[in-house]
Backbone as CSV, one residue per row, in Angstrom:
resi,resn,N_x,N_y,N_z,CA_x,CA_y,CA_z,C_x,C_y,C_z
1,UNK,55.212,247.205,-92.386,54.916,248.144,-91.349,54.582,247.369,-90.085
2,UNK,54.975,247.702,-88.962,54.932,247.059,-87.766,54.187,247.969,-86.987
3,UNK,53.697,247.304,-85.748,52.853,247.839,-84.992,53.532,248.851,-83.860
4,UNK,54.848,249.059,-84.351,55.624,249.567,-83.451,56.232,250.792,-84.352
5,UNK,56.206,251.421,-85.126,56.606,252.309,-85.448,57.185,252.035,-86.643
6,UNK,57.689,251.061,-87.081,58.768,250.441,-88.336,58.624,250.363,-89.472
7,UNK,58.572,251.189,-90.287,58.621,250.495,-91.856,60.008,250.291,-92.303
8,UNK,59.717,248.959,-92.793,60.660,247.957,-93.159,60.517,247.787,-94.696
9,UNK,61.478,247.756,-95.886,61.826,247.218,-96.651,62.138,246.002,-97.303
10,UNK,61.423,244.904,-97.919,61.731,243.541,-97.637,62.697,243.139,-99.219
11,UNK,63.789,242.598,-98.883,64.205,242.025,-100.228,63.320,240.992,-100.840
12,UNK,63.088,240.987,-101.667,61.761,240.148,-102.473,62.463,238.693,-102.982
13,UNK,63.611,238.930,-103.257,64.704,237.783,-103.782,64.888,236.603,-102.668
14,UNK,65.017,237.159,-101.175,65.473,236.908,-100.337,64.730,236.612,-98.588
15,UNK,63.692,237.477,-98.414,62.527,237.658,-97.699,63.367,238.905,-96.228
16,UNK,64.777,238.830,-96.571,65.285,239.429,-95.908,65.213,241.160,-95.487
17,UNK,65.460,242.127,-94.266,65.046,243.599,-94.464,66.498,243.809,-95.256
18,UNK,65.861,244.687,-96.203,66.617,245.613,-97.066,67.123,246.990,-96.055
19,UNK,65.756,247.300,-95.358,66.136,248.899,-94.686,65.246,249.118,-93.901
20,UNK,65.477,249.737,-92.777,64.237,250.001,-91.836,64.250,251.449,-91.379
21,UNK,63.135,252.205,-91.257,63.332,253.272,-90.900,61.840,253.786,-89.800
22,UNK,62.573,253.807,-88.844,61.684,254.061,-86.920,61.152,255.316,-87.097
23,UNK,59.852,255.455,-87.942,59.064,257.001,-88.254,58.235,257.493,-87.023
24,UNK,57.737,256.389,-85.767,56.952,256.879,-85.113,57.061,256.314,-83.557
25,UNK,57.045,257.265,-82.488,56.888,256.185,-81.159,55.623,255.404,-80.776
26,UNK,54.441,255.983,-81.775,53.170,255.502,-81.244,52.964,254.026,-81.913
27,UNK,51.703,253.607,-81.783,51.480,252.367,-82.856,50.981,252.731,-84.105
28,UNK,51.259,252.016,-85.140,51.054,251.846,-86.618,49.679,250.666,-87.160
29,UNK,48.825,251.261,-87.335,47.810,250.101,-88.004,47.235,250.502,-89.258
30,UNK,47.658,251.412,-90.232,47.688,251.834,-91.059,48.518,251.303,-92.357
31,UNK,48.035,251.324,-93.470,48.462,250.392,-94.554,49.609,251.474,-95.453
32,UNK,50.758,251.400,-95.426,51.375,252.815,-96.536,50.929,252.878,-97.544
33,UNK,50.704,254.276,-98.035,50.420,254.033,-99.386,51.673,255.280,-100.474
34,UNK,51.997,254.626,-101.513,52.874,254.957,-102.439,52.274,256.654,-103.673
35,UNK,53.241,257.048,-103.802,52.897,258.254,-104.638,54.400,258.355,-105.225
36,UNK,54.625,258.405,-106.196,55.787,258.388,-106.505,56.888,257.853,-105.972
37,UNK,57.663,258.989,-105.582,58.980,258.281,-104.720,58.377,258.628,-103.295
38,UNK,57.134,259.124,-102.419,56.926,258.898,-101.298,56.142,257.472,-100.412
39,UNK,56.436,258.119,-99.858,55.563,256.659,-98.902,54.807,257.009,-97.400
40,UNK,54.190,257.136,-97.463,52.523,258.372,-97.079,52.204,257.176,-95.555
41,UNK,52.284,257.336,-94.865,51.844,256.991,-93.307,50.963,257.809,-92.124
42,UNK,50.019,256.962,-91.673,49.400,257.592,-91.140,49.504,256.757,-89.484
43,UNK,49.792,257.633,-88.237,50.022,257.177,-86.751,48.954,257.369,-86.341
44,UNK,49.167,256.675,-85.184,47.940,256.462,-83.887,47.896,258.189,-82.914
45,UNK,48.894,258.938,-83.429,49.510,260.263,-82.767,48.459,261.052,-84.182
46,UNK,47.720,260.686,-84.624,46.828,261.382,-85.448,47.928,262.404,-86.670
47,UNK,49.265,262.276,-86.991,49.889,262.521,-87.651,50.392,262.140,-88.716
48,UNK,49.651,263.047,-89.889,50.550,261.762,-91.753,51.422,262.153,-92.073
49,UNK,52.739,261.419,-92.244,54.135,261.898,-92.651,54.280,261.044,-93.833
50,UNK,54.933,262.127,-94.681,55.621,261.072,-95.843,57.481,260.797,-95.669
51,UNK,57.772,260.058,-96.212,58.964,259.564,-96.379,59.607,259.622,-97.923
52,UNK,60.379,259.755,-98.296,60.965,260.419,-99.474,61.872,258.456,-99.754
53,UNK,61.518,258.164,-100.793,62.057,257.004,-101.374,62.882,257.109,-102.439
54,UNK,63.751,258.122,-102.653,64.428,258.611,-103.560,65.309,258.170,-103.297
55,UNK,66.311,257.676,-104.548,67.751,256.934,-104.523,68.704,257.453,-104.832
């Protein structure tokens, strides 16, 4: 997660991004946290969105 809006995907094999996906225009200082297949974020825009990690 970047301070810019970004959660990023990291290949673990490789250190390389797997996938990135631009959830927010504000800043990010918030840690994701996992629930199944979501991925739970919280912005500086006082807004928690999840993201669906389903394949």
């Amino acid at each position: 997660m970047g301070v810019n809006g970004l959660l990023m995907g990291i290949e673990l094999s490789t250190g390389k991004c797997a996938d990135a996906y631009h959830f927010s225009i504000d800043c990010v200082y918030s840690t994701p946290a996992v629930y199944q297949d979501l991925v739970i974020l919280g912005g500086q825009d006082g807004i928690v969105r999840e993201i669906s990690v389903k394949e």
